[in-house]
N, C-alpha and C positions, 0 to 999 in steps of 0.2 A: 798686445794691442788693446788698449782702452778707448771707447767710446762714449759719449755723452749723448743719451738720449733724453729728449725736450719734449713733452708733450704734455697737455692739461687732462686728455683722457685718459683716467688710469686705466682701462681693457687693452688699448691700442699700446701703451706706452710699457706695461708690465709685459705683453706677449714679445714685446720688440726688444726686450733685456732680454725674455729668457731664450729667443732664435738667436743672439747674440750668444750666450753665453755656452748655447750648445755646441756652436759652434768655433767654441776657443778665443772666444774674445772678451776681453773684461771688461763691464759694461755699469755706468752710474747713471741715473736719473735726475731729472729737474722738474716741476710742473709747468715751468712756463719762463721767460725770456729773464726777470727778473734774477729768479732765483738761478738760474744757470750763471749768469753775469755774477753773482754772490762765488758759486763754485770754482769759477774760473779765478777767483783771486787767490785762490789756494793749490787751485789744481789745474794741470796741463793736459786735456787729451788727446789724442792721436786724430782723430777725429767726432765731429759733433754730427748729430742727426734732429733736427727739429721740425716742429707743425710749424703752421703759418698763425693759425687761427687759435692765441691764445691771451686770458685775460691780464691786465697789466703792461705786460710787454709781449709784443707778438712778435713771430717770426723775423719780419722785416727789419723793426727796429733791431731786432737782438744781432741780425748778423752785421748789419752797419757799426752797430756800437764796436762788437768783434773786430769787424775789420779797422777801423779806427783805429784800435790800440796794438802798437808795437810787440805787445807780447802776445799778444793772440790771433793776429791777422792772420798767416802762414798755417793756420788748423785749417785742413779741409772740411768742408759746409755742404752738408745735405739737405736739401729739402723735403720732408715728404709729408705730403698734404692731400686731403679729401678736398677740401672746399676754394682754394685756388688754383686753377686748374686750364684757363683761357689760358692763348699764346703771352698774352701779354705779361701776364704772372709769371711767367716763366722767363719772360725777357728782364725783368724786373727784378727778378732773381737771380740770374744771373750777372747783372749788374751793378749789384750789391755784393759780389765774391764769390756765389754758391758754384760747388763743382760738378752738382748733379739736383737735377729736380724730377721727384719722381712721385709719378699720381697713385694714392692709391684706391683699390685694394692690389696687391704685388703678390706674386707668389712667393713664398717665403726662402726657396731657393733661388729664385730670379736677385728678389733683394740682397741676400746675403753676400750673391756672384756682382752685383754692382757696387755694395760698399768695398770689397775685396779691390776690385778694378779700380776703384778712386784712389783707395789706398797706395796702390802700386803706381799708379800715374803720378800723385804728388811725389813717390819717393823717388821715381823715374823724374822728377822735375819736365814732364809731359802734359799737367795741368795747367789751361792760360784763360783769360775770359775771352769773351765771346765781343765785345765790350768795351769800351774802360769803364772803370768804377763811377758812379756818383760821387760827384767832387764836392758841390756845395749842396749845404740841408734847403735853400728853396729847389734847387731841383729833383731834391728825394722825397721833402713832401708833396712834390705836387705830380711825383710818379704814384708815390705811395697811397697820396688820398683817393688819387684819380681809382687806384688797384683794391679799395675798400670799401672805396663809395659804392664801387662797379659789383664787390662780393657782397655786401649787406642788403641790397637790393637785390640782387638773384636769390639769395637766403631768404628774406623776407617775402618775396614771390614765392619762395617753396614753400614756407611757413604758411601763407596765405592757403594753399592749394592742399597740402598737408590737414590744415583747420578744418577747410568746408569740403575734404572729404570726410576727415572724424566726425564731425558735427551729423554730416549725412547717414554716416552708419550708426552711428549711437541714438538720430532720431528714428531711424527704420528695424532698429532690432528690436526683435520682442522682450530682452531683458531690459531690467530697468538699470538705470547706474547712475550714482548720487558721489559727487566729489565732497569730501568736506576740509578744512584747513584743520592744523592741528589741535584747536578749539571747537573743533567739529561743527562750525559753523559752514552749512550750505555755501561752496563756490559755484557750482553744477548739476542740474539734472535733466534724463532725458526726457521727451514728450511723454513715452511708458508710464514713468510714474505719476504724475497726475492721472492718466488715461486707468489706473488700478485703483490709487489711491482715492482719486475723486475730485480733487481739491490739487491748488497748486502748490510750491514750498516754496518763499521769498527766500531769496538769496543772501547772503549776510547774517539771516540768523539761523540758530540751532538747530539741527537736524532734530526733528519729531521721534519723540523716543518709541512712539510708538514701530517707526518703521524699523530701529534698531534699540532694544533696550540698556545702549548705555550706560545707564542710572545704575545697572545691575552685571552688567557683563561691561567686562574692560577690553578697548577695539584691540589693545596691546596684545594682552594673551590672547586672544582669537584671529590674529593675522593669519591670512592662509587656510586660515579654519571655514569650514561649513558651518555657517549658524542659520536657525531655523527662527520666526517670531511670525504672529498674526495681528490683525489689527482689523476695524471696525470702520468699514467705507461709510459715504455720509447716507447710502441708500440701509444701513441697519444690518448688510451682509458680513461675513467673518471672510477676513482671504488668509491665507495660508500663504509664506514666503519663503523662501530657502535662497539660500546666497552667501557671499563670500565675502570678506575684506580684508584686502592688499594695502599694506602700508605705501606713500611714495617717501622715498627716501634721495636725499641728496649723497653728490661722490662723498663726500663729508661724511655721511653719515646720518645727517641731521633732518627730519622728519616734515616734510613740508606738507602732510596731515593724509587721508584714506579715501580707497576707493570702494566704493560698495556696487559687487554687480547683484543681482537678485530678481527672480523671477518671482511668479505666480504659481504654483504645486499647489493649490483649494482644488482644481477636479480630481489630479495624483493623489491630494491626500481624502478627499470623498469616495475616491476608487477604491483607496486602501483600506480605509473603514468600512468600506464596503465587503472587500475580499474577507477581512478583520470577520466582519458580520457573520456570513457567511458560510468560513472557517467554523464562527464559536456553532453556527445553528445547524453545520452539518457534523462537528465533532458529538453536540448533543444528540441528535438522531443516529447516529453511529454507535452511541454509548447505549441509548435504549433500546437501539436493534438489538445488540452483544448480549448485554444482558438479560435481555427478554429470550435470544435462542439457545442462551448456556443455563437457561435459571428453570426448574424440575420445581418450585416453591412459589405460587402465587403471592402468599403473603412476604417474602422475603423478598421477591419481585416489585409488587409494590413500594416497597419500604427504600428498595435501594435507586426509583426510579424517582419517586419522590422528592429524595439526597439531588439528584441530578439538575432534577428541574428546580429547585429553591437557587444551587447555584448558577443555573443558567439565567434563571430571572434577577438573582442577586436578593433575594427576600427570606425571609427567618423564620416563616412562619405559613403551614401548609398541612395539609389532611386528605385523604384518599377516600372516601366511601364506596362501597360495593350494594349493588341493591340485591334486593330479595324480593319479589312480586307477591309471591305465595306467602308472607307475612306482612307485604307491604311498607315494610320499612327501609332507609338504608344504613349499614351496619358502618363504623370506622373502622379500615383497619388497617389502616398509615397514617403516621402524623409526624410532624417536626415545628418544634416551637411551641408546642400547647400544653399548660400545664398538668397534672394528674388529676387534679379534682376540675378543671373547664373540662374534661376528657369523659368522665363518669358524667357531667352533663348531657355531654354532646353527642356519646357513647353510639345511641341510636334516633333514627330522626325518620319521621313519616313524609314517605313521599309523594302525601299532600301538599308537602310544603309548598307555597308558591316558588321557590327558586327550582327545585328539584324539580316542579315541574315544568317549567321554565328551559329545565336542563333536556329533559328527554324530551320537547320539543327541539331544538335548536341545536343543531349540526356546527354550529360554529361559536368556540368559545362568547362566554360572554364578560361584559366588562360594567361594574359600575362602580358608583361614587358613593353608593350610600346601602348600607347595607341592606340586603333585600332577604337575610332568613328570616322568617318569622318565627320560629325559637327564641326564646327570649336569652336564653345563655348564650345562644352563639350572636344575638346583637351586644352584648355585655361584653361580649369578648371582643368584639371587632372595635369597641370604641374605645379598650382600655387598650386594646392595641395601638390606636392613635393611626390608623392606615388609611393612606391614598385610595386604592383600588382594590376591589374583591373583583378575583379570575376565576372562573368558574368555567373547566371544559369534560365534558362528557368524555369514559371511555368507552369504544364502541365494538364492537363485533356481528361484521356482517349488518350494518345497519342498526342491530339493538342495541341499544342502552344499556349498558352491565354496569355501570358506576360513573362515581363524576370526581375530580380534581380539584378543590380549594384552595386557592393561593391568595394568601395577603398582603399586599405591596402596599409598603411604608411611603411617606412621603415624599423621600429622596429620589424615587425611581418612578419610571416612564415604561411604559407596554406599550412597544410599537406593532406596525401590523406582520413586519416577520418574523416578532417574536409569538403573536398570535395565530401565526401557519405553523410555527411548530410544535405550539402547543396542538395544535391540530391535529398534526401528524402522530405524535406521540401519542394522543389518547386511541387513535385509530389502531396505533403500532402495540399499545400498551392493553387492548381491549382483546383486539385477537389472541394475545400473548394469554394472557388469564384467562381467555376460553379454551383455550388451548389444552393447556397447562389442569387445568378442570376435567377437561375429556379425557387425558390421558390418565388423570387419576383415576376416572369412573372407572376406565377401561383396564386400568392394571385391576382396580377390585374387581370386576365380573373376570379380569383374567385366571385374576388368584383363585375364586372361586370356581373357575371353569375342571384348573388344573387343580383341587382340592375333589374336585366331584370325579375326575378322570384316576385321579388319586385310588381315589373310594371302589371306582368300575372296576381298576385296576385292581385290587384287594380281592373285591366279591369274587372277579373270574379266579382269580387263582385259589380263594378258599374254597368256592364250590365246583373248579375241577379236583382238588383234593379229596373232596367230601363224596363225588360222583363216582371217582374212580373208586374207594373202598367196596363197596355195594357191588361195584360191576364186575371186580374180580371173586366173588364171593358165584356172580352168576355166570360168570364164563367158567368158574370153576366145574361147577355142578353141571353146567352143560355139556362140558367135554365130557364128564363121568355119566351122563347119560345117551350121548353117541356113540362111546366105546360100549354102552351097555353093559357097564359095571356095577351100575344098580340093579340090573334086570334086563330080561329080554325088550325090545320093542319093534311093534309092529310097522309097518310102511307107512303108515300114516302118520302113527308118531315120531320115524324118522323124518319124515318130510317134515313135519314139525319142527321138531330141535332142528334142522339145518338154516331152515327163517331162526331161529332164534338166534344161531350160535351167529349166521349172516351179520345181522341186527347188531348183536353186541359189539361183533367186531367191526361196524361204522360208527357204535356210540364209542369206543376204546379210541377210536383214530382219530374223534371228533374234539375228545377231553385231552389226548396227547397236546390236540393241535391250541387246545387252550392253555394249557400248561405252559408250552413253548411262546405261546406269546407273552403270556406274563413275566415268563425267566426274561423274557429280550426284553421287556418293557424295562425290568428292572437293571439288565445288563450283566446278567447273569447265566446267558445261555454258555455252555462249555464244550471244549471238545475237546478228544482225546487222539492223537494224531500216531496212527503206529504204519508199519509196512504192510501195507496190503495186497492181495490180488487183484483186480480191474475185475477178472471173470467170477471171483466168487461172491463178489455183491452185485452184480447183475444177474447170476441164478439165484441169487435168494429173495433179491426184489420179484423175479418172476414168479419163483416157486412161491411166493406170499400173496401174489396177486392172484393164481393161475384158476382157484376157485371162482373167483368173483369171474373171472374170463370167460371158463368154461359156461356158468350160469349163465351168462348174456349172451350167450349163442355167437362167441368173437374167436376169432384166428390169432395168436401171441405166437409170431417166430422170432428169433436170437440169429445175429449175425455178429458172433464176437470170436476171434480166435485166441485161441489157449495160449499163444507164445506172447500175450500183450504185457509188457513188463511192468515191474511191480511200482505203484505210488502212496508215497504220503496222505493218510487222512484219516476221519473218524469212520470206522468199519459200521457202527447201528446210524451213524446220520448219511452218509451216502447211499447205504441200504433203504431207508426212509426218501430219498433224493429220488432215486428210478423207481421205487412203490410209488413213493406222489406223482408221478408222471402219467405212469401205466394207470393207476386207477385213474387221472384224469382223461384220459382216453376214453376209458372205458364207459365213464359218464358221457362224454360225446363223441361216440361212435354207436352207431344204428345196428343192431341187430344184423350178423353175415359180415360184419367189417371185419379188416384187419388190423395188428398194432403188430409193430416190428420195433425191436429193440438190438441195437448195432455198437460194434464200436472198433476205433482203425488208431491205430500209432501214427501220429505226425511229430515233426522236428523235435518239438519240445515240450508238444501235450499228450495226452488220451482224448481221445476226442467221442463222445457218447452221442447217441442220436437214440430219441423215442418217438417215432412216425405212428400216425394210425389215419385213418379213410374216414376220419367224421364231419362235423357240418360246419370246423372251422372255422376264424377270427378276422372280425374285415381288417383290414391293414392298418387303419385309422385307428385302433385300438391296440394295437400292441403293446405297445412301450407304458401302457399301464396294466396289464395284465397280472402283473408283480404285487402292484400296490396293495397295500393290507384289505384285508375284505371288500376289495373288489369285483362285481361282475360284467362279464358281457353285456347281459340284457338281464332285467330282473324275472323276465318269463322265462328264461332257463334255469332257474333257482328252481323257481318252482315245478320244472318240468323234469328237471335233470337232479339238483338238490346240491350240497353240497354250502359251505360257510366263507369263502371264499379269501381261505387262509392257506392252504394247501403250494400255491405256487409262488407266495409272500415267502413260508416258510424254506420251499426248494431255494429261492434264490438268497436268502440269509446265509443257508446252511456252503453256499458254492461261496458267495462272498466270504467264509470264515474260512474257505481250502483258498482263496486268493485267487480263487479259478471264474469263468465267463459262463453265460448263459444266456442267450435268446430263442426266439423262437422265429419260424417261419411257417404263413398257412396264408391257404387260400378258399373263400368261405365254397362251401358246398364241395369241397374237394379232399380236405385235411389238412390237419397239424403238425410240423414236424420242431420237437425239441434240442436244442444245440448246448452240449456241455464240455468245455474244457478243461479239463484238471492238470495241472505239475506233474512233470515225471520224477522230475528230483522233488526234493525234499525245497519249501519255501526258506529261507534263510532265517527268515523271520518271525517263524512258528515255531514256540519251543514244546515241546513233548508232548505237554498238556497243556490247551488253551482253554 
């Protein structure tokens, strides 16, 4: 089945071949009454489908002409049309042959099922008019005009109503929109743009290049495209535009000239410059934070803060000074832009100067036009520099003045007031930083020398417990050989003697050990030697070594340890040393008639050692330093009781190297009791000799 489809709108008329041809029918096109009338002298279709409303020959005529002629009457005639649409179009239509007149829009299955149904009615010889035809042309033109007159006039009406709604929206929108013919000469625009531009645009002539720059950009390539231009209202303000331009195009093809829609973007784009702003003056505070808390180097500090603010201000030329009070001068020691010999001028500068002091008055950078050093090399310099503006901001710290900032801006640039808050900012951020950065240095040298002189402490103790102890074994020698009275008989007097003496030596003996041992630990050299031991046999040796000095203080030393306590890992002379250091600490404070008890019990996985005595005890609030190196209770138990207050530093070193605990427990005016836990097994992580 072939159909002819008639229509002048190519959308309507292209969709309506391809519903046709999906649907198995073969299907040719016309634009309009003429040209179909051409087609028809060659060719025969099964049926025609035509608008009403097309240029040259429309509907009406086409199907009369049809029916007229003998070889084409008998084609069934559709009408399908948007704009004729009254009863009477229809009667009209039907009265000129048509077998079906159908309004659209159709849905495309409804249509397809009614061309089908004509189809089959003419082949069924089931199709008749409604009618008889139009016989003579006065009375088809005077259906006809009356059915044109009656459509151009409702069109016309729509068109009216159409107009001065556009008209209404296009003067009420805040865009602007500018028509021009293909010589871009003004046919259109709305209220908007005079209401931006200032001024109004006559119509007829050339679109103001200022509102699109034409002259330079071609509307052709930029259809569709977002273009951006500014332009100069009559009040001397810049506005900012952004907008678009739409070609209008005929079915043809053919260019009947542009639409420009385009707004107002000057606050969007003063915002953005703004953010822009901003951005650059918080990126730049950000950079001198970084660098100022990663930078250990005042002067390299300066140097690269310097680098920062030249490109933040955009200027080539700038110098750092730090002042000195106590010489009076301030010293350079940043620069960029300044030659080698203006540098040796400029080098050092009295801050008498009137700028300088200018500077350490005034908290907030300062700006002028004409040079104000009185230095005669740095006026020489600033003129050969050819510069706008000398910037001049203090760095500060805690309110003083530590140095100032020189910057030289050239001509071509401008110092606004936020570029002067961060100059601000940064001398304040950049002041503290170099004070800083200063004290840390002072403080590493009085450190170095702190630990140079601790160094030194450290050396002396250890050469002159060396030196001590030579001499004192020489005198406990001789002393034991005069107790046994191997030299000679001696009398009770001289035995009471020698027993203070041999006493004596052996707290100067325990006094130098204890200083030897700190030095070996200072150094990290204390050792130990870890074999299998008895629990019970270095707790009678620590007693049996104490038990003199016990007996002499008029004190009670019982053992609560039983013999079947299994054997542990550890150094046999420093745990020996471990329960002596306890027991004598006891013995120092416990009063005359006291007791000291020394115990010890198997648990799961320790030995567990306890040294208890009845003396005057540790308030609670002091425990947990007890350990600490030469620490005391109270400085009048030194001197009352005596002792260097290394003894319980060293006990707990010596427990910490077994990997074993120790605390204590006491309660003041009642006694002390000592807590030691040591490994039954062997630590894994101790090898033989540590």
């Amino acid at each position: 089945m072939k159909v002819l489809v008639v229509d002048d709108n190519i959308n309507a008329r292209k969709l309506l071949v391809k519903m046709l041809v999906a649907n198995n029918y073969e299907a040719d096109e016309a634009t309009n009454g003429k040209e179909a009338l051409e087609y028809l002298k060659t060719s025969k279709p099964d049926l025609i489908i035509s608008d009403i409303m097309m240029p040259e020959i429309d509907g009406f005529t086409f199907i009369r002409e049809i029916k007229k002629n003998p070889d084409t009457k008998d084609i069934p005639f559709v009408f399908y049309t948007a704009h004729y649409v009254s009863e009477k179009d229809h009667l009209l239509a039907t009265s000129l042959g048509a077998s079906r007149f159908i309004v659209k829009p159709v849905e495309p299955r409804e249509l397809i099922n009614e061309i089908q149904n004509v189809i089959n009615e003419y082949e069924a010889g089931l199709i008749t008019l409604v009618e008889p035809l139009v016989e003579t042309e006065e009375e088809y033109l005077k259906k006809y005009s009356e059915r044109v007159v009656r459509t151009l006039e409702d069109k016309y009406s729509e068109l009216e109503k159409t107009k001065n709604f556009l008209y209404a929206v296009l003067s009420n929108m805040h865009d602007c929109v500018v028509v021009v013919d293909p010589q871009l000469n003004v046919t259109y625009y709305n209220s908007k743009v005079a209401d931006i531009i200032g001024y109004e645009i006559k119509l007829g002539e050339k679109l103001p290049h200022n509102i699109f720059p034409y002259e330079t950009v071609d509307l052709k390539l930029v259809s569709h495209d977002t273009f951006e231009t500014t332009l100069t209202n009559k009040e001397g303000k810049t506005i900012y535009f952004e907008g678009i331009v739409s070609p209008t195009i005929k079915e043809s093809g053919e260019s009947t000239g542009y639409i420009l829609v385009f707004r107002d973007v000057t606050q969007r784009k003063r915002s953005q410059e703004e953010i822009l702003a901003k951005n650059r003056e918080l990126s730049t505070l950000y950079s001198v934070a970084a660098i100022a808390a990663e930078s250990f180097d005042w002067k390299e500090l300066l140097q690269v803060v310097l680098r920062e603010l030249t490109d933040f201000i955009g200027v080539a030329c700038g110098s750092v000074y730090l002042i000195d009070e106590n010489k009076g001068e301030a010293a350079l020691w940043a620069h960029q832009g300044l030659s080698a010999e203006y540098m040796k001028k400029v080098r050092y500068l009295s801050i008498d100067e009137p700028f300088i002091v200018m500077v350490l008055k005034s908290k907030k950078p300062i700006v002028s036009q004409e040079p104000f050093h009185c230095n005669k090399y740095v006026i020489e310099g600033e003129k050969e520099s050819k510069i706008k503006n000398i910037v001049i901001f203090s760095l500060r710290s805690h309110e003083k003045v530590i140095g100032f900032v020189d910057l030289a801006v050239p001509f071509d640039h401008d110092i606004g007031d936020d570029d002067m808050r961060v100059l601000e900012s940064v001398g304040n951020e950049v002041g503290i930083a170099v004070e800083n950065i200063r004290l840390f240095e002072e403080t590493k040298k009085a450190y170095d020398e702190l630990k140079s002189l601790d160094k030194m402490k450290d050396d002396f103790l250890s050469n002159v417990s060396h030196e001590l102890k030579t001499p004192l074994v020489t005198i406990t020698g001789y002393g034991d050989l005069m107790c046994d009275e191997s030299l000679g008989a001696l009398n009770e007097k001289q035995k009471k003697a020698m027993g203070v003496l041999n006493r004596n030596s052996e707290r100067l003996r325990h006094l130098i050990d204890s200083l030897v041992y700190l030095s070996l630990e200072k150094a990290g050299k204390v050792g130990c030697k870890f074999v299998l031991l008895q629990t019970v046999d270095i707790i009678k040796q620590a007693v049996l070594d104490t038990l003199p000095v016990v007996e002499n203080n008029n004190l009670t030393l019982t053992t609560d340890v039983p013999n079947e306590l299994p054997m542990i890992y550890g150094d046999v002379d420093r745990l020996i040393d471990v329960i002596a250091n306890l027991i004598d600490n006891s013995i120092k404070f416990t009063p005359s008639g006291g007791e000291i008890t020394v115990a010890a019990r198997e648990e799961t996985e320790d030995i567990h050692i306890t040294v208890s005595d009845t003396g005057i005890g540790i308030p609670s609030n002091l425990l947990s330093k007890i350990f600490d190196r030469f620490y005391q209770v109270d400085a009048s138990t030194t001197r009352q009781y005596g002792g260097t207050g290394l003894g319980l530093h060293i006990v707990k070193s010596i427990i910490d190297m077994h990997n074993g605990q120790i605390w204590a427990e006491s309660e003041k005016g009642v006694g002390t009791t000592f807590h030691i836990l040591l490994h039954k097994k062997r630590p894994s992580n101790l090898d033989e000799a540590v």
